[in-house]
N, C-alpha and C positions, 0 to 999 in steps of 0.2 A: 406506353401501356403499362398499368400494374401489374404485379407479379406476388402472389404470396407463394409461398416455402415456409415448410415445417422439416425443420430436422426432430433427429434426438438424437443424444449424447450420455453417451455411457461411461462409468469410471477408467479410465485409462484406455478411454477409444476417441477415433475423432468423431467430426460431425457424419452424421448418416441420413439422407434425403429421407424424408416418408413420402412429399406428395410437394406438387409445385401446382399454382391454379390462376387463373385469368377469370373477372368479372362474367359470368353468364358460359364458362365453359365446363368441363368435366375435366378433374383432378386428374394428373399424370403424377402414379407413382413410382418412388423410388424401387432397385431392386431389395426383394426380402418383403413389401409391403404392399399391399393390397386392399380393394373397396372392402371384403370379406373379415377385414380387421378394425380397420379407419375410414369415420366419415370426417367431411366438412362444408363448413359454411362460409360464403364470403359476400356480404351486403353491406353497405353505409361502412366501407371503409374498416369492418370487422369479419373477422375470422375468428370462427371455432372450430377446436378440432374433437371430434369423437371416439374415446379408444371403447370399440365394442363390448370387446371382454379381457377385462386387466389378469395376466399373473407377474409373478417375481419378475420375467425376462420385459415386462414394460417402465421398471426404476430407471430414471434417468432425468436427465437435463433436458428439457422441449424448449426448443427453441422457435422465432417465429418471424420473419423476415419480409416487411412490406419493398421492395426495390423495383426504380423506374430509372425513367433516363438519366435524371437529377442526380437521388439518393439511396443511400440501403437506411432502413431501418430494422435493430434488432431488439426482442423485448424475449426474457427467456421465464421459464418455470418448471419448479426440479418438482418431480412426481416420484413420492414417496410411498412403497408399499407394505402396509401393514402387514406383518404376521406376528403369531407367535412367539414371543420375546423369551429366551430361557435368561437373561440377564439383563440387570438395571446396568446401560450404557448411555450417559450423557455426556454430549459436546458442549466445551463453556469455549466460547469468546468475546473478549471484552467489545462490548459496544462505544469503540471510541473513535476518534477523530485525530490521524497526524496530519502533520504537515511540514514538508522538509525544501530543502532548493535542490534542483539538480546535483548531483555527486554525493549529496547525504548520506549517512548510509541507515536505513532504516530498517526495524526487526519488527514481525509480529509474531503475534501466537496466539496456541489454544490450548486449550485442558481435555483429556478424556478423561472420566473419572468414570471406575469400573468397581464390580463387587464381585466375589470372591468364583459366583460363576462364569465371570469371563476365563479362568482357568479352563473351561470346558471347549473353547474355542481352537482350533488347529490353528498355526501361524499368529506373526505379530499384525496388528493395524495397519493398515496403508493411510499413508495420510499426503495429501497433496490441496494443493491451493487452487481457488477458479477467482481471477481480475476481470467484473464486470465495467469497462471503463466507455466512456460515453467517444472516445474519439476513434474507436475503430468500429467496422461494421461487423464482427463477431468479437467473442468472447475469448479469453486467455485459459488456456489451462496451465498450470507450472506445478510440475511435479516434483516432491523431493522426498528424499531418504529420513524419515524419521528417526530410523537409530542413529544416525548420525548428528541430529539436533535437537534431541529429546535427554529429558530424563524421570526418574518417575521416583514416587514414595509413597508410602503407608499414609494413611490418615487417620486410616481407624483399624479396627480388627478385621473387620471385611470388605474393606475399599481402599483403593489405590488411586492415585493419581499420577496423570503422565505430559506433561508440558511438551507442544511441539512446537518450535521455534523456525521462522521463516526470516532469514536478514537478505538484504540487496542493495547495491548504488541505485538510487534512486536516475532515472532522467524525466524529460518535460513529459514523457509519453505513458508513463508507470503510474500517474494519474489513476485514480477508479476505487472500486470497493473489491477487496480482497476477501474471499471466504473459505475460511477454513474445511476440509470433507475429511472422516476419518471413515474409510469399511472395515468391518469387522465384524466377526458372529454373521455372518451372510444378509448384512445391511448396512448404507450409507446412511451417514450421520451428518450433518450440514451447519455450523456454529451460523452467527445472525449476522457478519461479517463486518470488517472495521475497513472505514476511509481513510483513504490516503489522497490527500491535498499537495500539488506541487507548488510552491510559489516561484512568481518569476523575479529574478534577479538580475538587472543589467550590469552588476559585478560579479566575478565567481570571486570563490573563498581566496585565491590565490589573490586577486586584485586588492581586493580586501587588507589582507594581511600587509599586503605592499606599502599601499595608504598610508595604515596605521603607525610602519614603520618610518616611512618618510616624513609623515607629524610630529613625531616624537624625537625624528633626530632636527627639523626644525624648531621642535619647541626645545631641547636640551642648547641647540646653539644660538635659540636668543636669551637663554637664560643666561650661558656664559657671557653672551656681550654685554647685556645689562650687568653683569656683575665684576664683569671689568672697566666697563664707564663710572660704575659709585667708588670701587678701588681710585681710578683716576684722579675722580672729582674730589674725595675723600683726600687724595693726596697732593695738590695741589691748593687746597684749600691749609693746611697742611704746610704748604711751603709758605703762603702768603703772610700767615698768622704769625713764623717762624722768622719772615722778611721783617715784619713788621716790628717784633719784639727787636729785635737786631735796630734798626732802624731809631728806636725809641732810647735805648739805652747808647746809642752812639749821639745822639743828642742831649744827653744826661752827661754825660763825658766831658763834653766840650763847655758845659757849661760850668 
């Protein structure tokens, strides 16, 4: 039998149940949530969910989980709530594509760029990363320390910029799209997130290098044989020429 489930996910929380539901049944909610909050729908293999009436404490990560006997399927959507903005804050991350082997070590990053009324904001950005990756049946959060991988500069007279920087060993499993979240000014910010491609390798780096090394010491020592077989040849040829002259004048001799 199918199974839908709606979480949601807040900045530096785990998953949280809103509602679990079976084809033609009536929705079992999570604790903290309620029909009085959240409706839904489940026909033709779709689910919607309905937040009755949104404030600030509804931002977050919605997540949405088809799972049976077989499989989990999960599909997510970050619900963003407008207010009030006292400051231009924009998230830049590069829309691109690595791709590395197991043990690589791979960095990414993003830009906050702020104008002079992010001064008004208590506290530094939190910034942490979310790995949408197609091989597990939820979502990664990975959190790290900004100050400790950032730095930031002037650009203009009233904007700054602040680079946060994300590096790891890649392995086979680290696969997915990585997306940058900075909060700040009492809102989440979300860059348009960069892929990360693992390729498979039936050698590692180590083998590799091995290889390379044992080519080069076979190819140095047929060089040297070949260059002592033309020495050889070269002298011998050498002795014959040497026999020969010899040979011709001792016949000049005797005559």
């Amino acid at each position: 039998m199918d199974w839908i489930q709606w979480y949601k996910q807040s900045a530096g929380d785990s998953l949280q149940l809103i509602l679990m539901l079976r084809k033609n049944t009536d929705p079992v909610y999570g604790p903290g949530y309620s029909s009085s909050s959240y409706k839904t729908t489940y026909e033709n293999k779709t689910s919607n969910l309905t937040i009755l009436k949104t404030d600030a404490e509804n931002e977050g990560m919605y997540h949405c989980a088809h799972t049976n006997w077989l499989e989990s399927t999960w599909s997510g959507t970050y619900l963003s709530i407008k207010e009030t903005r006292t400051s231009n804050i924009v998230v830049q991350q590069p829309a691109v594509s690595h791709s590395a082997y197991p043990g690589d070590l791979v960095s990414l990053k993003c830009s906050l760029l702020t104008d002079s009324d992010q001064k008004s904001c208590s506290g530094e950005p939190d910034v942490f990363w979310i790995r949408s990756g197609s091989d597990k049946s939820y979502p990664d959060s990975i959190y790290i320390d900004g100050e400790r991988s950032s730095y930031c500069e002037k650009r203009a007279d009233i904007q700054q910029r602040c680079v946060y920087n994300f590096s790891k060993n890649v392995n086979a499993s680290d696969a997915g799209t990585y997306y940058c979240a900075v909060a700040t000014c009492g809102e989440i910010l979300f860059g348009i997130g960069s892929n990360l491609n693992i390729q498979e390798s039936s050698l590692s780096p180590l083998d590799t290098i091995t290889i390379i090394c044992l080519l080069s010491t076979v190819l140095a020592i047929s060089l040297a044989v070949i260059l002592v077989l033309i020495c050889l040849i070269n002298k011998n040829k050498s002795a014959v020429k040497l026999q020969k002259r010899n040979s011709e004048k001792s016949q000049q001799v005797k005559y």
